[in-house]
N, C-alpha and C positions, 0 to 999 in steps of 0.2 A: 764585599758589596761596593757598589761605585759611589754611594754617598761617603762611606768611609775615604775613596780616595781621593774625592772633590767633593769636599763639606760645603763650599758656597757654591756649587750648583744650582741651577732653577731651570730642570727642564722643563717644565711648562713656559715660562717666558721663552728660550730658546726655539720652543716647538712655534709658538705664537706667534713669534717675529719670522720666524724662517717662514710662514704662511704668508704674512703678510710680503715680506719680501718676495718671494714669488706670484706676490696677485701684484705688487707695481710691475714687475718682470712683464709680465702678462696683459697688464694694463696697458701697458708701453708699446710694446708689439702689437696684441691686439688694435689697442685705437690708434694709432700712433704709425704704427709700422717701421716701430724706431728698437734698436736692442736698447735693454737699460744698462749701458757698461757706463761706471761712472768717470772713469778717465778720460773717455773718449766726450763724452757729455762736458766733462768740465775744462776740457781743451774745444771743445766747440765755443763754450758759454765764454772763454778766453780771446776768443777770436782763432787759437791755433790749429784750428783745423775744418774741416769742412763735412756736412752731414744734415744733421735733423736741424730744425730752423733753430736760430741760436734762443730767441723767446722761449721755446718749447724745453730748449737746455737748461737756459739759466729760471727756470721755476723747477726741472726736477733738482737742481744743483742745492737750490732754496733751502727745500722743501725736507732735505737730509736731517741739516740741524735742525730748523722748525720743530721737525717731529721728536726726534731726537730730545727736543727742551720740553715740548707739549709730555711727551712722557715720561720723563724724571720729573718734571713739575706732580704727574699722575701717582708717581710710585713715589714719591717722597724723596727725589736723589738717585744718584747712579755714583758708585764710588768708582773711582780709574785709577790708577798705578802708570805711572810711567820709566822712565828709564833715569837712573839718577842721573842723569849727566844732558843737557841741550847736543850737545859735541852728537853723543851717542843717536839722539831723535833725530837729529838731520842727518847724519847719515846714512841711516837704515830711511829714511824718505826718501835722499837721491838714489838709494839701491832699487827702493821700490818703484820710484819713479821710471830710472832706466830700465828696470823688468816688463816695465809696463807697456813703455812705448817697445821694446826687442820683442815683447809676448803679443804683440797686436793687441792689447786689452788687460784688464785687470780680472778681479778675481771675481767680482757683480757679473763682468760681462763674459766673461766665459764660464766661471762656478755657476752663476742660475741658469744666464740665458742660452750658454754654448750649448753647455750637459744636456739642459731642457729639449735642444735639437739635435741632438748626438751628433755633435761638431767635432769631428777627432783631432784636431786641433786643438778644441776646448776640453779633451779629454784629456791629452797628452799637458794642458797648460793648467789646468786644474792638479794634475797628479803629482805635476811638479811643485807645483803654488804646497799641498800639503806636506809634500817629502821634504820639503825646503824650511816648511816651520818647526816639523818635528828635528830634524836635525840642528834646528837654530836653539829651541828647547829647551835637548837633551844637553847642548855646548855650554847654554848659558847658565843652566843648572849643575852641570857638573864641573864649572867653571866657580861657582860659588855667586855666580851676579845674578842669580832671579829675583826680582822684584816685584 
C-alpha cells in the first residue's frame, strides 16, 4: 500500500495546492496573457530580462513566499530538510539555475503552463526535469546521503 511507503504523505494537500497552482497558471494567462514560469518572472522582476511588466513580475515573485507563510502560519508549520552541507544547496541551485536558463524555463513554466498547452518542448523539458530527480534520488539514496 502507498501509505506504507510514504508515511508522511498528504495527498489531499498535494491535490489542493496542485489546483491551486493551476488556477494561478490560469489566472496568469488568462488575465494577464502572461505564462506563469517563475524563472523567467523572477529574472524580469530582476531587471534581466524582458516580457510581462516588471510590476506585474515582482507581486507574482511576492506573492510565493506570502502565501507560502500565510499557510504554514494556517497548518501550524511546514517542516523542510535540506541538504547537510550550504557547499551542497548552492550547487544544485547553480545547476538548476543553468538548466533553467539552457531549458528556456523552469519547471512552473513548462510542468503546468507548457504541458497545459502541449508544448513539446515543455514535454520533452518536463520529462527530463522528472527522469533527472528520480535518478538524483535513487544516487543519493543509494549513496547513503538522503536527508
Amino acid at each position: 500500500m502507498l501509505s506504507e511507503l510514504f508515511p508522511h504523505a498528504q495527498p489531499l494537500h498535494g491535490f489542493i495546492g496542485g489546483i491551486l497552482i493551476g488556477l494561478a497558471g490560469a489566472v496568469m494567462l488568462l488575465g494577464a496573457g502572461r505564462i506563469a514560469g517563475v524563472s523567467g518572472l523572477a529574472a524580469r522582476t530582476l531587471g534581466l530580462a524582458s516580457g510581462a511588466p516588471r510590476i506585474l513580475a515582482a507581486l507574482f515573485i511576492a506573492g510565493l513566499p506570502i502565501g507560502a507563510l500565510i499557510m504554514a502560519t494556517a497548518l501550524g508549520g511546514i517542516e523542510a530538510r535540506f541538504p547537510p552541507s550550504y557547499a551542497v544547496l548552492a550547487v544544485a541551485g547553480l545547476i538548476t539555475g543553468f538548466g533553467t536558463r539552457l531549458g528556456s524555463g523552469c519547471t512552473s513554466g513548462h510542468g503546468v503552463c507548457g504541458l497545459s498547452r502541449l508544448s513539446p518542448r515543455s514535454i520533452v523539458a518536463t520529462a527530463s526535469f522528472i527522469a533527472s530527480g528520480m535518478v538524483t534520488v535513487a544516487l543519493v539514496n543509494a549513496l547513503g546521503g538522503g536527508w
